[in-house]
Residue, then its C-alpha position, 0 to 999 in steps of 0.5 A: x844203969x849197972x855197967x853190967x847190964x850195959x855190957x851185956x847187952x851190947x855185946x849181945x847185940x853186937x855179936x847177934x845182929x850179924x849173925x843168924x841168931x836173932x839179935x832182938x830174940x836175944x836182947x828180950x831174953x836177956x831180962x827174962x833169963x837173968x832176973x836183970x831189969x829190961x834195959x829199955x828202949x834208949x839202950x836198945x836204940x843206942x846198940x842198934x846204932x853201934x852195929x849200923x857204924x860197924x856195918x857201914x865201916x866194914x862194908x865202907x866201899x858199898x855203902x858209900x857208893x850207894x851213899x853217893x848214888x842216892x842222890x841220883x836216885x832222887x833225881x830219877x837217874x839210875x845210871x851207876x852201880x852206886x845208883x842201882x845199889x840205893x834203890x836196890x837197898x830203899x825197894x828192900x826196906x819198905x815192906x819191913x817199914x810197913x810191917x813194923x808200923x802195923x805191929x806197932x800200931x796195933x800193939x802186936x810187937x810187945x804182945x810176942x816179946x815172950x819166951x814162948x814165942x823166940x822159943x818156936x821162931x827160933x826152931x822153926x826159922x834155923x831148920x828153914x835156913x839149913x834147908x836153904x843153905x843146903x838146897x840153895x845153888x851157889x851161882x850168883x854173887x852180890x854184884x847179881x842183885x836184882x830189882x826183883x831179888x831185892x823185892x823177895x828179900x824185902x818181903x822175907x826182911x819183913x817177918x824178922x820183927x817177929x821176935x827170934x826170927x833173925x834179920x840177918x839170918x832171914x835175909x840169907x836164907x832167901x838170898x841162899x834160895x835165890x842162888x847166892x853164895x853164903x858170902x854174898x848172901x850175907x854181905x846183901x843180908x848186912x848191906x840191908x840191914x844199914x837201911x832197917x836199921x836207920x828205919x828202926x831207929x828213926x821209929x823207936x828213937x824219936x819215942x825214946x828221945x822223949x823218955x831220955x834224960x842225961x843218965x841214959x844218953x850217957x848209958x847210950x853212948x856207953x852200950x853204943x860203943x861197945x856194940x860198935x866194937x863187939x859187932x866188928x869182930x863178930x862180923x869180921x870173924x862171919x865173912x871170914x868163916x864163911x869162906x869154908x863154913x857153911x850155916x849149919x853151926x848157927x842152926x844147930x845154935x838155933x834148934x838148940x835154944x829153941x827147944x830149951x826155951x820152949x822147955x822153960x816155957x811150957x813147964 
């Protein structure tokens, strides 16, 4: 595959999937727009897994205390914060497992990898999230998080496999509603996307293993490592923004290209 699009892709992925902007929107643009070949499901897989290391290393003291928890978890004992923080994560995470097994069952996850359809979920879901952003209190932190809380997000984690929604940009929309600040809305919003994303790649990798030969493990490796690096930075560069910034650029990013695709696609 072209250096080219390796690169391009990993860097899409890399500087997306943290910020909420729709990383898989992007990437299904990438072919469309450009006239390049899709650079199928290996690569796809092999970005994820880049941003994954990169999320596990930035957020390295919360991950491994809910690495460590997990155990316990299994055991029955939630009697530490790393404990609670692993079942926290697991409760987050099924609703987007069962939601993309029925999408993928039923053929529903290719049938919306359109223009048409980022297009309207990229209008649609930036003005909810400005709407929450602005309307959100800001009395929580991450430390606050809730069974319950982590029940809501999930649910809301659910519908980003409808493709231009956002993952990440889903997630902080409902921890802005539930009263997080953006910086813990976004680190919550990261932390699950360490579960989503081993979810993911355990469903999509398995079938790409088996279509796999040398060349593409080698393209893998390739657009793993550059999305590590890009999706470093374009975090690093988020939490700190958000310091003093709130969400409002990346809506206006999102209205933006919404209406610009569904130019293109309604012409």
């Amino acid at each position: 595959m072209p250096f080219l699009t390796l690169l391009l892709a990993a860097l899409i992925q890399g500087i997306t999937e943290f910020l909420p902007v729709s990383s898989s929107g992007h990437l299904i643009l990438l072919p469309q727009l450009t006239g390049m070949a899709d650079q199928g499901q290996v690569i796809d897989v092999a970005v994820h897994i880049g941003t994954l290391f990169a999320v596990i290393i930035y957020f390295w003291k919360d991950a491994s205390a809910a690495l460590l928890g997990l155990p316990r978890v299994l055991r029955g004992k939630i009697d530490t914060a790393g404990a609670f923080l692993a079942l926290s994560l697991i409760i987050a995470t099924i609703p987007v497992i069962i939601f993309g097994l029925i999408l993928k069952l039923s053929g529903l996850d290719d049938m919306m990898r359109n223009i048409t359809v980022v297009g309207w979920t990229m209008l649609i879901f930036g003005i909810v999230l400005y709407w929450a952003d602005q309307t959100g209190k800001t009395e929580r932190v991450a430390g606050h998080w809730t069974l319950r809380h982590a029940i809501t997000m999930g649910l809301w984690q659910a519908i980003s496999l409808i493709p231009g929604t956002s993952r990440s940009g889903i997630t902080i929309t409902a921890a802005r509603r539930l009263g997080y600040t953006r910086e813990d809305s976004a680190k919550l919003s990261m932390l699950m996307s360490i579960p989503t994303i081993i979810a993911s790649g355990v469903l999509l990798g398995a079938e790409a293993a088996m279509n796999a030969d040398v060349q593409a493990a080698k393209d893998g490796a390739i657009a793993a490592t550059l999305a590590f690096l890009a999706a470093l930075v374009a975090l690093s560069l988020m939490m700190r923004l958000l310091r003093s910034v709130n969400f409002t650029p990346y809506v206006i990013y999102r209205v933006i290209l919404g209406l610009v695709l569904l130019g293109i696609a309604y012409t």
